[in-house]
N, C-alpha and C positions, 0 to 999 in steps of 0.2 A: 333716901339718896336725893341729892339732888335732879330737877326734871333733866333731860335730854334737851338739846339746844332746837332740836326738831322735834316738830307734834308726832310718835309713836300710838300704834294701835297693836294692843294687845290681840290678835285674830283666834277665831274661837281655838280652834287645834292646837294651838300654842299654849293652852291653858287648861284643855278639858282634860288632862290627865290620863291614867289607867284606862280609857275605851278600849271596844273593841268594835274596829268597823265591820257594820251590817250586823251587830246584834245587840249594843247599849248604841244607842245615839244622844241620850245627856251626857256630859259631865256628872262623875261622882260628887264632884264638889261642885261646895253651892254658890249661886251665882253672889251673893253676899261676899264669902270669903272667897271668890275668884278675882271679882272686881278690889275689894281692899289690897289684897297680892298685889295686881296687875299696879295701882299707887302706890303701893308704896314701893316698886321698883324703880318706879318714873313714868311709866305710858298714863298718857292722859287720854289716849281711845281704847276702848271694850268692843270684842265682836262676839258675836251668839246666834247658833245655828237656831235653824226654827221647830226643830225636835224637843232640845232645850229650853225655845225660850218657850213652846208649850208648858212644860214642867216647872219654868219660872214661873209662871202666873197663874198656875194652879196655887202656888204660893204666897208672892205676891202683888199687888196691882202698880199697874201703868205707874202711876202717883206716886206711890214706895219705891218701883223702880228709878223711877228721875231722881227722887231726895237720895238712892244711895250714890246714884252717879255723881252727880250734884257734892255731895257731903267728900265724894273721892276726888275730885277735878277732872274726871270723866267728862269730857269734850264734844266726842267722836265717838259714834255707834256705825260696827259696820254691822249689818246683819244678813245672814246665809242660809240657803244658796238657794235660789230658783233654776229648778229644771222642769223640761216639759212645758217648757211657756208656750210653744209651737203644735204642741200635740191637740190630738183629739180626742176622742171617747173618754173610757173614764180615765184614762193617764191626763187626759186634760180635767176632770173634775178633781184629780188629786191634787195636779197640782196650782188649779185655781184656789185651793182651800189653803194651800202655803201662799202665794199669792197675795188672798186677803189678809191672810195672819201677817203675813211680813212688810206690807204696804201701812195694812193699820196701826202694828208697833211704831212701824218709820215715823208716822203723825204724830203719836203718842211720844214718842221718846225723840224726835229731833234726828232720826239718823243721817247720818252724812252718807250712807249709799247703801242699797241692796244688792246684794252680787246676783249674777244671773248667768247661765255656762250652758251650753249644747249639751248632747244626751253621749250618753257612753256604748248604745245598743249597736252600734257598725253599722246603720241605716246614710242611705244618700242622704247628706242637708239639701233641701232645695231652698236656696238662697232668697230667692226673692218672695216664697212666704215666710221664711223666716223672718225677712227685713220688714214685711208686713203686719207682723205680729210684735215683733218688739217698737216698731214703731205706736203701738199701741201701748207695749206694755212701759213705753216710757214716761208716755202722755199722763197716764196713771201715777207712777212715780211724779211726776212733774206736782201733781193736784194734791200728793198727798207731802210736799214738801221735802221731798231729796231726790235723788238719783238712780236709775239702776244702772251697774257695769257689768258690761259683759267682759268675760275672761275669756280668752284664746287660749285653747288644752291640749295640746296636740295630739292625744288619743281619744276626743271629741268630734262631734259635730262641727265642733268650729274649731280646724284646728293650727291655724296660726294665724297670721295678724288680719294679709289681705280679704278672707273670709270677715272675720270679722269688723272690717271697717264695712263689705258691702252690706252685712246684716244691721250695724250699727247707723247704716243712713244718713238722713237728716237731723236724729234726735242729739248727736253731741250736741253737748251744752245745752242742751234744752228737754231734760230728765232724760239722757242716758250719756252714758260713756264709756270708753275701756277700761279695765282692770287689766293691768301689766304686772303680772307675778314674774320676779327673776330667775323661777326654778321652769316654768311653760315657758317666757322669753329664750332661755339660757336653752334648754333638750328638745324646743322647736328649730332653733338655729334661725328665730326672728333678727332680723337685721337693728341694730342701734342704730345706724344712721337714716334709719327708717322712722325709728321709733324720734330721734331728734328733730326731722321736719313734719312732725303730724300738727295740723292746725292749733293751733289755743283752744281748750275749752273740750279737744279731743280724748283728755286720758282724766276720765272719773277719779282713779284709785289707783296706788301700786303698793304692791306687795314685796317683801323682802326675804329671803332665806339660801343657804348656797347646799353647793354638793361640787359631788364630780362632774366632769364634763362627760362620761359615759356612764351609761346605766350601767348598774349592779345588779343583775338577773332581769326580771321583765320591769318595763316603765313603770307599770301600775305598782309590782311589788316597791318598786323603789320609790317613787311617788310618794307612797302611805308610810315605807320608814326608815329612810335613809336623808331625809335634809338633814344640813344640818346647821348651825348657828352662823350667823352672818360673821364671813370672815374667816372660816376653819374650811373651806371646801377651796373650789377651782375658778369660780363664777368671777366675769368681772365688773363688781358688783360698784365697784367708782364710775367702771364705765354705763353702767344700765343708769343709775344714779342721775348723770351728769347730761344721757342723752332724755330723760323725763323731766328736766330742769328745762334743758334745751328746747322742748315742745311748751314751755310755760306753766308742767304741774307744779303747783302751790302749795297744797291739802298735806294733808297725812299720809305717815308711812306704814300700813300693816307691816306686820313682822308675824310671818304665817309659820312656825319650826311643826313641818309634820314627822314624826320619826319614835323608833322604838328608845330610845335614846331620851328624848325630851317626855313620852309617856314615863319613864320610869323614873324620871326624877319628883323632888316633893314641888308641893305648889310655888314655896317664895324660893325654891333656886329656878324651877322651870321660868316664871317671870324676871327673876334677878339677872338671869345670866342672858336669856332672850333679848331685853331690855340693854342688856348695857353692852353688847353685840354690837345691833343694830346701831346705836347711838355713836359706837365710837369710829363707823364708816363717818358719820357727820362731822366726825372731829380730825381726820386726817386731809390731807392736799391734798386738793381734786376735788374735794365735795364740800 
Protein backbone atom coordinates (compact mmCIF):
# COMPACT_ATOMS: atom_id res chain seq x y z
CA UNK A 1 0.00 0.00 0.00
CA UNK A 2 0.80 3.15 -0.39
CA UNK A 3 3.16 4.93 2.73
CA UNK A 4 0.79 7.13 5.12
CA UNK A 5 1.15 10.78 4.60
CA UNK A 6 2.67 10.86 8.27
CA UNK A 7 5.72 9.01 9.59
CA UNK A 8 3.88 5.76 11.58
CA UNK A 9 5.65 3.52 14.08
CA UNK A 10 4.61 0.24 14.29
CA UNK A 11 4.98 -0.11 18.60
CA UNK A 12 6.16 -3.30 19.68
CA UNK A 13 2.48 -4.49 21.27
CA UNK A 14 0.85 -3.75 18.22
CA UNK A 15 2.72 -6.48 16.52
CA UNK A 16 4.09 -9.10 18.97
CA UNK A 17 1.02 -11.08 18.44
CA UNK A 18 -0.18 -14.23 20.61
CA UNK A 19 1.75 -13.06 24.09
CA UNK A 20 0.97 -13.54 27.11
CA UNK A 21 1.91 -10.83 29.68
CA UNK A 22 4.28 -11.84 32.54
CA UNK A 23 5.02 -15.28 31.01
CA UNK A 24 6.37 -14.97 27.02
CA UNK A 25 7.92 -11.54 26.82
CA UNK A 26 9.16 -12.16 22.83
CA UNK A 27 7.05 -12.03 20.01
CA UNK A 28 6.31 -15.40 18.56
CA UNK A 29 7.08 -14.06 15.38
CA UNK A 30 10.28 -13.08 14.09
CA UNK A 31 11.50 -9.84 14.18
CA UNK A 32 12.36 -10.41 10.32
CA UNK A 33 8.77 -11.14 9.17
CA UNK A 34 7.48 -8.49 11.84
CA UNK A 35 9.29 -5.64 10.40
CA UNK A 36 8.52 -6.91 6.58
CA UNK A 37 4.51 -6.89 7.89
CA UNK A 38 4.87 -3.55 9.64
CA UNK A 39 6.15 -2.29 5.45
CA UNK A 40 4.42 -3.37 3.70
CA UNK A 41 1.44 -1.96 5.45
CA UNK A 42 2.95 1.48 5.28
CA UNK A 43 4.74 2.33 8.76
CA UNK A 44 8.12 3.17 8.26
CA UNK A 45 8.98 3.00 12.27
CA UNK A 46 9.44 -0.53 14.26
CA UNK A 47 9.39 -0.67 17.99
CA UNK A 48 10.99 -3.68 20.12
CA UNK A 49 10.82 -4.50 23.72
CA UNK A 50 14.12 -5.18 25.19
CA UNK A 51 13.00 -8.96 26.17
CA UNK A 52 12.92 -9.31 22.46
CA UNK A 53 15.36 -7.54 21.14
CA UNK A 54 17.52 -9.78 23.59
CA UNK A 55 16.22 -12.88 21.48
CA UNK A 56 16.84 -10.78 18.24
CA UNK A 57 20.40 -10.78 18.62
CA UNK A 58 20.90 -13.96 19.84
CA UNK A 59 19.89 -14.25 16.07
CA UNK A 60 20.93 -11.58 14.46
CA UNK A 61 23.72 -8.80 14.72
CA UNK A 62 23.32 -5.01 15.08
CA UNK A 63 24.70 -4.90 11.15
CA UNK A 64 21.83 -7.40 9.89
CA UNK A 65 19.51 -5.72 11.93
CA UNK A 66 20.08 -2.01 10.21
CA UNK A 67 20.23 -3.90 6.41
CA UNK A 68 16.66 -5.32 7.38
CA UNK A 69 15.37 -1.98 8.40
CA UNK A 70 17.20 -0.32 5.79
CA UNK A 71 15.94 -3.05 2.87
CA UNK A 72 12.13 -2.29 4.69
CA UNK A 73 12.17 1.86 4.86
CA UNK A 74 12.26 1.46 8.47
CA UNK A 75 13.12 5.06 9.60
CA UNK A 76 12.26 5.11 13.28
CA UNK A 77 13.12 2.64 16.07
CA UNK A 78 11.30 3.23 19.24
CA UNK A 79 12.63 0.88 21.75
CA UNK A 80 11.02 -0.30 25.26
CA UNK A 81 10.65 0.19 28.15
CA UNK A 82 12.96 1.31 31.01
CA UNK A 83 11.82 0.90 34.44
CA UNK A 84 13.48 1.20 37.74
CA UNK A 85 15.81 3.93 36.35
CA UNK A 86 15.37 5.42 40.01
CA UNK A 87 15.78 2.35 42.10
CA UNK A 88 18.44 0.89 44.02
CA UNK A 89 19.75 -2.43 45.09
CA UNK A 90 19.45 -5.10 42.79
CA UNK A 91 16.15 -3.67 41.14
CA UNK A 92 18.67 -1.02 40.20
CA UNK A 93 21.35 -3.75 38.87
CA UNK A 94 18.32 -5.20 36.72
CA UNK A 95 17.50 -2.67 35.53
CA UNK A 96 20.85 -1.03 34.70
CA UNK A 97 21.48 -4.19 32.43
CA UNK A 98 18.13 -2.99 30.30
CA UNK A 99 19.62 0.28 30.46
CA UNK A 100 22.81 -0.77 28.73
CA UNK A 101 21.02 -3.09 26.41
CA UNK A 102 18.74 -0.41 25.18
CA UNK A 103 20.99 2.77 25.20
CA UNK A 104 23.69 0.38 23.17
CA UNK A 105 21.05 -0.71 20.54
CA UNK A 106 19.85 3.16 20.39
CA UNK A 107 23.82 3.74 19.08
CA UNK A 108 23.68 0.72 17.07
CA UNK A 109 20.60 1.06 15.21
CA UNK A 110 19.84 5.10 15.13
CA UNK A 111 16.82 4.81 17.51
CA UNK A 112 14.74 7.85 17.54
CA UNK A 113 13.82 7.32 21.37
CA UNK A 114 13.81 4.98 24.34
CA UNK A 115 10.72 4.91 26.53
CA UNK A 116 11.17 5.09 30.00
CA UNK A 117 7.85 5.09 32.71
CA UNK A 118 7.60 4.91 36.73
CA UNK A 119 7.33 1.72 38.58
CA UNK A 120 3.79 0.06 39.07
CA UNK A 121 4.73 -1.16 42.90
CA UNK A 122 2.18 1.81 44.75
CA UNK A 123 5.56 3.25 46.43
CA UNK A 124 5.71 7.39 47.08
CA UNK A 125 7.69 8.84 43.91
CA UNK A 126 9.87 11.20 45.57
CA UNK A 127 10.23 13.67 42.76
CA UNK A 128 13.15 15.32 43.11
CA UNK A 129 15.25 12.12 43.06
CA UNK A 130 13.61 11.00 40.43
CA UNK A 131 14.26 14.35 38.37
CA UNK A 132 17.80 13.61 39.58
CA UNK A 133 18.18 10.50 38.06
CA UNK A 134 16.65 10.93 34.79
CA UNK A 135 18.45 13.85 34.63
CA UNK A 136 21.24 11.48 34.21
CA UNK A 137 19.58 9.03 32.56
CA UNK A 138 19.11 11.45 29.67
CA UNK A 139 22.65 12.80 29.46
CA UNK A 140 23.20 9.09 28.50
CA UNK A 141 20.66 9.00 26.06
CA UNK A 142 22.09 12.28 24.73
CA UNK A 143 25.83 10.50 24.15
CA UNK A 144 24.38 7.57 22.89
CA UNK A 145 22.47 9.63 20.04
CA UNK A 146 18.65 9.66 20.82
CA UNK A 147 16.32 10.36 23.39
CA UNK A 148 14.68 8.93 26.47
CA UNK A 149 10.62 9.71 26.93
CA UNK A 150 9.15 9.50 29.76
CA UNK A 151 5.48 8.39 29.65
CA UNK A 152 2.81 9.66 32.36
CA UNK A 153 0.59 6.28 33.50
CA UNK A 154 -1.72 7.02 35.70
CA UNK A 155 -1.52 3.76 37.72
CA UNK A 156 2.39 4.73 37.90
CA UNK A 157 4.72 6.43 39.69
CA UNK A 158 4.37 9.13 37.49
CA UNK A 159 0.96 9.44 37.03
CA UNK A 160 -0.14 12.26 34.94
CA UNK A 161 1.48 15.17 33.19
CA UNK A 162 2.40 17.77 36.09
CA UNK A 163 4.63 14.87 37.92
CA UNK A 164 6.13 14.18 35.00
CA UNK A 165 7.32 17.58 33.58
CA UNK A 166 8.87 18.01 37.36
CA UNK A 167 10.80 14.65 36.96
CA UNK A 168 11.41 15.56 33.18
CA UNK A 169 13.37 18.81 34.22
CA UNK A 170 15.93 20.48 32.40
CA UNK A 171 16.53 17.52 29.99
CA UNK A 172 13.65 18.39 27.24
CA UNK A 173 15.22 18.69 24.24
CA UNK A 174 18.36 17.81 25.35
CA UNK A 175 18.16 13.63 25.56
CA UNK A 176 14.88 13.41 27.17
CA UNK A 177 11.28 14.17 26.62
CA UNK A 178 7.62 13.15 27.05
CA UNK A 179 5.86 10.24 25.59
CA UNK A 180 2.03 11.26 25.25
CA UNK A 181 0.10 7.98 24.79
CA UNK A 182 -3.69 9.02 23.91
CA UNK A 183 -5.03 6.05 25.90
CA UNK A 184 -2.70 7.45 29.64
CA UNK A 185 -3.62 11.17 28.11
CA UNK A 186 -7.39 10.25 27.51
CA UNK A 187 -8.07 7.86 31.48
CA UNK A 188 -5.62 10.33 33.30
CA UNK A 189 -8.01 13.23 32.39
CA UNK A 190 -4.64 15.19 31.30
CA UNK A 191 -5.59 18.43 29.98
CA UNK A 192 -5.17 19.22 25.94
CA UNK A 193 -4.93 22.63 26.51
CA UNK A 194 -2.13 21.75 28.59
CA UNK A 195 -0.69 19.56 26.48
CA UNK A 196 -0.98 22.48 23.48
CA UNK A 197 1.16 25.27 25.47
CA UNK A 198 4.07 22.84 26.69
CA UNK A 199 7.39 24.55 25.21
CA UNK A 200 8.94 23.15 21.72
CA UNK A 201 11.27 20.46 21.96
CA UNK A 202 8.98 19.28 25.16
CA UNK A 203 7.10 16.12 23.68
CA UNK A 204 9.79 13.30 22.66
CA UNK A 205 7.16 10.90 21.16
CA UNK A 206 3.38 10.18 20.95
CA UNK A 207 1.54 7.51 20.77
CA UNK A 208 -1.85 6.62 19.25
CA UNK A 209 -4.79 4.13 20.13
CA UNK A 210 -8.49 4.64 21.44
CA UNK A 211 -11.16 3.11 23.67
CA UNK A 212 -13.85 4.13 25.97
CA UNK A 213 -13.79 6.98 28.02
CA UNK A 214 -14.57 4.52 31.16
CA UNK A 215 -12.87 1.62 32.18
CA UNK A 216 -14.14 -1.84 31.45
CA UNK A 217 -13.34 -3.77 34.80
CA UNK A 218 -10.00 -2.63 36.46
CA UNK A 219 -7.46 -0.06 34.57
CA UNK A 220 -4.80 -2.44 34.21
CA UNK A 221 -7.20 -5.23 33.04
CA UNK A 222 -8.36 -2.75 30.45
CA UNK A 223 -5.10 -1.32 29.74
CA UNK A 224 -3.45 -4.90 28.58
CA UNK A 225 -6.98 -5.62 26.41
CA UNK A 226 -9.29 -3.50 25.41
CA UNK A 227 -7.73 -0.59 23.12
CA UNK A 228 -8.72 -0.42 20.47
CA UNK A 229 -7.85 0.79 16.77
CA UNK A 230 -7.69 4.53 16.20
CA UNK A 231 -10.95 5.72 15.34
CA UNK A 232 -13.46 2.82 16.68
CA UNK A 233 -13.36 4.03 20.52
CA UNK A 234 -14.48 7.51 22.34
CA UNK A 235 -11.10 9.36 22.45
CA UNK A 236 -10.75 12.65 20.94
CA UNK A 237 -8.10 11.70 19.15
CA UNK A 238 -8.14 15.03 16.34
CA UNK A 239 -8.17 16.79 19.31
CA UNK A 240 -4.95 15.14 21.28
CA UNK A 241 -3.61 15.23 17.53
CA UNK A 242 -3.94 18.87 16.89
CA UNK A 243 -2.89 20.02 20.68
CA UNK A 244 0.77 17.91 19.98
CA UNK A 245 0.97 19.83 16.60
CA UNK A 246 0.17 22.94 18.74
CA UNK A 247 3.28 22.20 21.25
CA UNK A 248 5.59 21.95 17.92
CA UNK A 249 5.90 17.82 17.74
CA UNK A 250 7.26 17.07 14.35
CA UNK A 251 8.53 13.19 14.66
CA UNK A 252 6.43 10.06 14.47
CA UNK A 253 3.38 8.68 15.51
CA UNK A 254 3.49 5.16 17.41
CA UNK A 255 0.47 3.52 16.92
CA UNK A 256 0.68 1.33 20.26
CA UNK A 257 -3.05 -1.24 19.76
CA UNK A 258 -2.68 -3.37 23.16
CA UNK A 259 -5.72 -5.57 23.28
CA UNK A 260 -7.13 -9.26 23.23
CA UNK A 261 -8.46 -8.30 19.90
CA UNK A 262 -5.35 -7.24 18.03
CA UNK A 263 -3.38 -10.44 19.81
CA UNK A 264 -5.77 -12.66 17.95
CA UNK A 265 -5.63 -11.39 14.82
CA UNK A 266 -2.68 -12.79 12.00
CA UNK A 267 0.33 -10.64 11.55
CA UNK A 268 -0.43 -8.65 7.95
CA UNK A 269 -4.13 -7.64 9.15
CA UNK A 270 -2.72 -6.85 12.87
CA UNK A 271 -0.29 -4.23 10.90
CA UNK A 272 -2.78 -3.71 7.86
CA UNK A 273 -5.62 -2.49 9.79
CA UNK A 274 -3.47 -0.72 12.83
CA UNK A 275 -1.69 1.14 9.89
CA UNK A 276 -4.35 2.37 7.91
CA UNK A 277 -6.37 3.37 11.32
CA UNK A 278 -3.99 5.47 12.45
CA UNK A 279 -3.23 7.11 8.98
CA UNK A 280 -6.63 7.83 8.08
CA UNK A 281 -6.91 10.44 11.54
CA UNK A 282 -4.23 12.26 9.16
CA UNK A 283 -6.47 12.27 6.30
CA UNK A 284 -9.57 13.91 7.69
CA UNK A 285 -10.16 17.85 8.86
CA UNK A 286 -8.60 18.87 11.65
CA UNK A 287 -5.46 17.03 11.40
Amino acid sequence: MDEPAVDLIACYWTLAGPYVFGEQDQSPWSFRERVEAAARAGYTGFGIKQADLRETLSRYSFAQMRKIFADNGIRYLELEALFGWYSTGGERARSDADRNLLLQAASELGAHHVKAAGDFDGRPAVVEHMRDEFQLLARQALDAGTQVTLEPIVISSVPDLDTALQVLGESAGAGGGLMLDSWHVTRGGMSLAQIAALPAGCIGGVELDDGTLQPVGSELEDTLNRRRLCGEGEFDLHGFIGAARAAGYQGPWGVEIISAEQRARSLQDAAQLSCQAAAALFGSSGC
